[in-house]
GUVO-382915 format. One record per residue (C-alpha): residue in one letter; x, y, z. Coordinates in steps of 0.02 Angstrom, whole numbers, padded with zeros to 5 digits, always signed. Example, Ala and Ser with C-alpha at 12.3 -4.5 7.8 and 13.67 -1.06 7.14 Angstrom:
<atoms>
A+00615-00225+00390
S+00684-00053+00357
</atoms>
This chain:
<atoms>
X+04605+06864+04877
X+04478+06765+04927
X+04417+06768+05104
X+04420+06584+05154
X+04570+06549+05034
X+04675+06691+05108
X+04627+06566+05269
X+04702+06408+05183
X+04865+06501+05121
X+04865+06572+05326
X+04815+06415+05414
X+04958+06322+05288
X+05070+06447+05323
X+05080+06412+05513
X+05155+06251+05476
X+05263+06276+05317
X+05351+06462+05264
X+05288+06501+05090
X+05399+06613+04974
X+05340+06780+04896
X+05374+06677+04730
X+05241+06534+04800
X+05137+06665+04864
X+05097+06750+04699
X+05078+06606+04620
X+04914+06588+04755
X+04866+06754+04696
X+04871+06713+04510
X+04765+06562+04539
X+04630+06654+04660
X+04609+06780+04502
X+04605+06625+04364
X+04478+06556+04487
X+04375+06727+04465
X+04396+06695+04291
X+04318+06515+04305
X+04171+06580+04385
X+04035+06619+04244
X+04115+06470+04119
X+04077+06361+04227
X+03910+06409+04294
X+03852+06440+04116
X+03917+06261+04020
X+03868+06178+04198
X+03676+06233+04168
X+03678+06142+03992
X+03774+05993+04053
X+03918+06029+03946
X+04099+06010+03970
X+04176+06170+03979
X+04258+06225+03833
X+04349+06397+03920
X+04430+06323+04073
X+04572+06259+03989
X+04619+06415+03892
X+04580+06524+04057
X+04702+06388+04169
X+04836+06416+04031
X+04835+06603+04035
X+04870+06601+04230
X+05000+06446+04197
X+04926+06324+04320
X+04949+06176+04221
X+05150+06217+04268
X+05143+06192+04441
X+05200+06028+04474
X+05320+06005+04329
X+05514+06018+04356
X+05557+06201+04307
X+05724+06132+04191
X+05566+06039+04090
X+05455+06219+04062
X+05362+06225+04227
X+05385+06307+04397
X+05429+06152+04500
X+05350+06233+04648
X+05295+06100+04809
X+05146+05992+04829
X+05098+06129+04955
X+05074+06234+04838
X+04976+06108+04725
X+04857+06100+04854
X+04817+06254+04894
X+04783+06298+04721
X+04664+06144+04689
X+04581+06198+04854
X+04528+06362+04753
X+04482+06287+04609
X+04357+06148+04718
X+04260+06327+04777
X+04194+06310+04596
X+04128+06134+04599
X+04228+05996+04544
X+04215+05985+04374
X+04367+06094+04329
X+04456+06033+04489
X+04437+05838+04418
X+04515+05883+04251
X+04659+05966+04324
X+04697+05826+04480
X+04695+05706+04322
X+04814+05836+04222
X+04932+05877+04362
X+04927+05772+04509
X+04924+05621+04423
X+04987+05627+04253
X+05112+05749+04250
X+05166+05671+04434
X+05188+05500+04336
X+05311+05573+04188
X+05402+05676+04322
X+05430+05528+04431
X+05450+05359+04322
X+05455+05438+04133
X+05626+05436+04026
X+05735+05564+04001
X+05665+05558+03815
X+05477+05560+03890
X+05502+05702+04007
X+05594+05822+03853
X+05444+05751+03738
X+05284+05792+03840
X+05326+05875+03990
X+05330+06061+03915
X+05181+06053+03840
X+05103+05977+03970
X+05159+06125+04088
X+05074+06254+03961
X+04937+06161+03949
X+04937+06112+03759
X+04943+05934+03786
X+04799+05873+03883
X+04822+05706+03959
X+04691+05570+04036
X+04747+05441+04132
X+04655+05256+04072
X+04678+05158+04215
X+04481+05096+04261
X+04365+04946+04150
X+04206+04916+04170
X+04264+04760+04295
X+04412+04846+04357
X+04388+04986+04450
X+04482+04965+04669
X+04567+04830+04610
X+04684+04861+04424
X+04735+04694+04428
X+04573+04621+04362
X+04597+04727+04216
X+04556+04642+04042
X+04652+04774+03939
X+04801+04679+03846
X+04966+04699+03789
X+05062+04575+03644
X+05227+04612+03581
X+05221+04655+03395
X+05384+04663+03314
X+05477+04817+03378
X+05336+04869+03491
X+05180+04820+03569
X+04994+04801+03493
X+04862+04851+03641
X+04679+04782+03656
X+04548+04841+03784
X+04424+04950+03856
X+04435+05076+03982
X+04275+05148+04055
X+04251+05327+04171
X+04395+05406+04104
X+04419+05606+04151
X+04465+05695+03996
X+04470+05556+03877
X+04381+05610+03740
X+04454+05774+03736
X+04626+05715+03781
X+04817+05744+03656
X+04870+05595+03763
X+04844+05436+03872
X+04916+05359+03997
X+04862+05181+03996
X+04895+05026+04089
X+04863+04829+04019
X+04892+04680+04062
X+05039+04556+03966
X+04951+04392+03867
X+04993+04286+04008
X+04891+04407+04123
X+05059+04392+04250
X+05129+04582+04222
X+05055+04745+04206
X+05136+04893+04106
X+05095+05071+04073
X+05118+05151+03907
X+05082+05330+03840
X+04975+05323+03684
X+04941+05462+03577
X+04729+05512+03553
X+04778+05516+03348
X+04821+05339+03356
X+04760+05210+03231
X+04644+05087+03310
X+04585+05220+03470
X+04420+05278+03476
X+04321+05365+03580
X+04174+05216+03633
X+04045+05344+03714
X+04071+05527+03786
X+03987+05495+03961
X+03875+05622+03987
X+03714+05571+04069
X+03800+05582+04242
X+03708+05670+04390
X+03860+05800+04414
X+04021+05846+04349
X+03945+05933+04202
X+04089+06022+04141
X+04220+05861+04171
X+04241+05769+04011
X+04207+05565+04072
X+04221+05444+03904
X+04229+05252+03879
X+04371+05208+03765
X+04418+05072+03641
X+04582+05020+03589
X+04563+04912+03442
X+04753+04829+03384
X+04832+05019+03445
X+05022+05007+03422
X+05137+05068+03547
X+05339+05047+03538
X+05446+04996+03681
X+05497+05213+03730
X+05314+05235+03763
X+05322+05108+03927
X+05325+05222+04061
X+05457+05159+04202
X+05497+04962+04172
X+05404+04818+04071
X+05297+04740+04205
X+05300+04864+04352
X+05141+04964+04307
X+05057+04941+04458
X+05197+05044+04543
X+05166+05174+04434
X+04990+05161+04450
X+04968+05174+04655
X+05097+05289+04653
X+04981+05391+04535
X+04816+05369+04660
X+04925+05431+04782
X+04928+05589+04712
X+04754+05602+04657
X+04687+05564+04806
X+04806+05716+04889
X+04711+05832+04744
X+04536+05760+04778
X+04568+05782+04945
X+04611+05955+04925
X+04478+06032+04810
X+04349+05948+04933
X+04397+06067+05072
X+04345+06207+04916
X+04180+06117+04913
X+04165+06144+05090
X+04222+06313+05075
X+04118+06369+04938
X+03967+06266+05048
X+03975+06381+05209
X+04010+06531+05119
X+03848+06529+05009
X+03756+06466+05153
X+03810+06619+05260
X+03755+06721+05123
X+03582+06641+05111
X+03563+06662+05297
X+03605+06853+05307
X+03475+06871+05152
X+03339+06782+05204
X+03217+06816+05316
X+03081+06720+05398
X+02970+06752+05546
X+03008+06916+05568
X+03203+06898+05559
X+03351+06828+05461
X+03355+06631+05463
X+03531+06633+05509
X+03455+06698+05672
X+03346+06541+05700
X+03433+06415+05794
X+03431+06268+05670
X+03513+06354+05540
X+03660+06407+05653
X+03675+06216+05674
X+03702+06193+05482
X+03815+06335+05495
X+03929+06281+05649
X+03935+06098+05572
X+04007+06158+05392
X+04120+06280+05504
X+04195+06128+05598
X+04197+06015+05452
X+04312+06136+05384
X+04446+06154+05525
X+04418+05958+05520
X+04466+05921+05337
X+04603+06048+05329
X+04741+05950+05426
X+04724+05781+05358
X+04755+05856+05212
X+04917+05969+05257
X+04963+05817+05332
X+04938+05711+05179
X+05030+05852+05092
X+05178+05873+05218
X+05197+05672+05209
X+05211+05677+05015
X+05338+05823+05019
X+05453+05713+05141
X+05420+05567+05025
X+05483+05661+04855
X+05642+05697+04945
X+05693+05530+04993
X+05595+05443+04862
X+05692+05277+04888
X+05620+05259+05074
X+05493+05126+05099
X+05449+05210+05271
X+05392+05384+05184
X+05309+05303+05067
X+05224+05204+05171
X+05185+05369+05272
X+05122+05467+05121
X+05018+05334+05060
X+04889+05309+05228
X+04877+05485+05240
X+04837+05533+05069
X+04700+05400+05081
X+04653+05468+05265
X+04653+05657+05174
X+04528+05597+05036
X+04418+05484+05157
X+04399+05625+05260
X+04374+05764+05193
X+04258+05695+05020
X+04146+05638+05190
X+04159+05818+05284
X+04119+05868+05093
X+03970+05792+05054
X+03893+05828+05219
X+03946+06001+05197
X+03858+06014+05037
X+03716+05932+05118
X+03685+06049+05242
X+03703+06190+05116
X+03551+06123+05022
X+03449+06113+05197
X+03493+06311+05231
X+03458+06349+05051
X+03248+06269+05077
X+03165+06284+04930
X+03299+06351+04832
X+03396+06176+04839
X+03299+06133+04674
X+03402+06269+04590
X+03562+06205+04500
X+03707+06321+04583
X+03649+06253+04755
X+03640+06055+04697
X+03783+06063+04594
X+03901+06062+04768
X+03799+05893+04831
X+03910+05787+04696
X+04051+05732+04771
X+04152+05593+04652
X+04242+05428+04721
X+04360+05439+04632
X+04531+05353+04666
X+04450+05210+04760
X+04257+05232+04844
X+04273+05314+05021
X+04223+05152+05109
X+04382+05061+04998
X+04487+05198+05114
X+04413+05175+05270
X+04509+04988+05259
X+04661+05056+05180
</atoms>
């Protein structure tokens, strides 16, 4: 296993008991994370999405985690969850983005407010990883704040007719299905619906992909031109989207969060390496004072980050047991934000540093790509105020 994972799975395991079960599962995702490696290095250099993660992430049955085992997956704890996204961020967060949007958030929504119907309809596939989901929640005016979304909803005989644009959507033009939220005529209620990507009147607007990371993450802007939904594809209740919605960021922000301590991870652990290697005036850098700075820093950064988010994680586990309780939610929701606040920051700076140890080799790709780190789920500052 990997050195500084085997740490996570440790340092996590001094607060929670993990099973042998849980614990293989760990395993399985260090050597799918092995797997990711050269993929995602290679489609990462020509600023392509990459085309083998999926098929690698369904071989090792990651895509399961999360989902209810009597609906095809394992049903194992957010614990786990994390941990697992925490390997996958040592890659960069490209693969990491498409799978927070996959399974912390979208297959976290049908779990939690889908139908019986919508659970035995998408929830086994989504657990295999067959049916790839985005979730279409930002606009180009709506991003911290989904109420000022201009996406509409009418009601058209039996079902609904949809209008809109979403913009920065993770997996959306390679997506089976969406989850989308809109607004009713009278702009008073918001609803989500799941749409299918072969839908009349849905088209892909513009594949996003002059970004300055997150190569192999699929971003889109979509159109939704007249797209008919019927009343079984509102997820929860008519007019109570926005639960659905922060309940979703709630999540996301837990697997964000997570794979950020990977970027840190995957930071100090290439720096180290560059520091052994490396040798100037007459012995290795990692011997010069300066660079043991960098070092220590990402070192700390990384004990720092680690228990907001097994907080944030503990929090949410408590919640989903008593998912009735204002309190826990409450609880779960200011520390997932905390988790993502702090350790995207401790990430970025990590990466940073990582690019000062590396000198003149920062202006190679595999040493950049880790300075990216995406706001997503609400800018870091929108957290700090949470």
């Amino acid at each position: 296993m990997n050195e500084l994972f085997e740490e996570d799975v440790k340092y996590a395991s001094s607060f929670v008991k993990l099973s042998e079960e849980e614990l293989k599962v760990l395993e399985e995702a260090d050597s799918a994370a092995e797997e990711f490696v050269m993929p995602e290095y290679e489609h990462y250099m020509n600023h392509e999405f990459d085309t083998e993660a999926v098929p690698i992430a369904k071989k090792h049955g990651l895509f399961g985690i999360p989902v209810p085992a009597e609906y095809g997956g394992l049903g194992l704890r957010p614990i786990i969850h994390s941990l697992v996204q925490m390997r996958l961020g040592q890659l960069g967060l490209g693969f990491a983005t498409l799978y927070d949007v996959q399974t912390f958030i979208a297959a976290n929504i049908i779990s939690r407010w889908g139908s019986e119907e919508q659970k035995l309809k998408h929830l086994k596939s989504m657990a295999s990883g067959n049916s790839i989901f985005s979730f279409c929640l930002t606009e180009p005016e709506a991003g911290s704040d989904p109420s000022m979304m201009s996406t509409t909803y009418a009601k058209d005989g039996s079902g609904f007719t949809i209008n809109g644009t979403k913009y920065l959507i993770t997996n959306g033009s390679i997506c089976d299905h969406m989850i989308l939220f809109a607004k009713s005529e009278n702009g008073k209620e918001i609803t989500s619906f799941i749409i299918n990507s072969k839908s009349d009147g849905f088209s892909v607007e513009a594949g996003l992909k002059e970004k300055i990371g997150l190569f192999t993450s699929d971003t889109a802007m979509l159109n939704f031109e007249n797209v008919h939904v019927e009343k079984d594809d509102i997820i929860g209740t008519e007019g109570k989207g926005l639960h659905v919605a922060y309940s979703a960021l709630l999540n996301g922000r837990l697997g964000i969060g997570s794979a950020c301590i990977g970027v840190i991870e995957a930071s100090l652990s290439a720096s180290l390496k560059r520091a052994k290697e490396r040798v100037q005036h007459g012995k290795e850098i990692g011997k010069h004072q300066l660079i043991q700075q960098h070092i220590s820093a990402m070192r700390q950064n990384l004990e720092m980050a680690r228990w907001p988010v097994l907080k944030a994680v503990i929090e949410k586990e408590a919640y989903d047991k008593k998912p009735q309780d204002e309190g826990l939610l409450k609880n779960a929701d200011i520390y997932s934000a905390l988790a993502k606040r702090i350790a995207s920051r401790l990430a970025f700076e990590s990466a940073d540093r990582a690019v000062q140890v590396h000198g003149g080799l920062r202006l190679l790709p595999d040493v950049t790509r880790r300075a990216i780190i995406p706001g997503q789920q609400g800018g870091a500052h929108i957290r700090r105020h949470r």
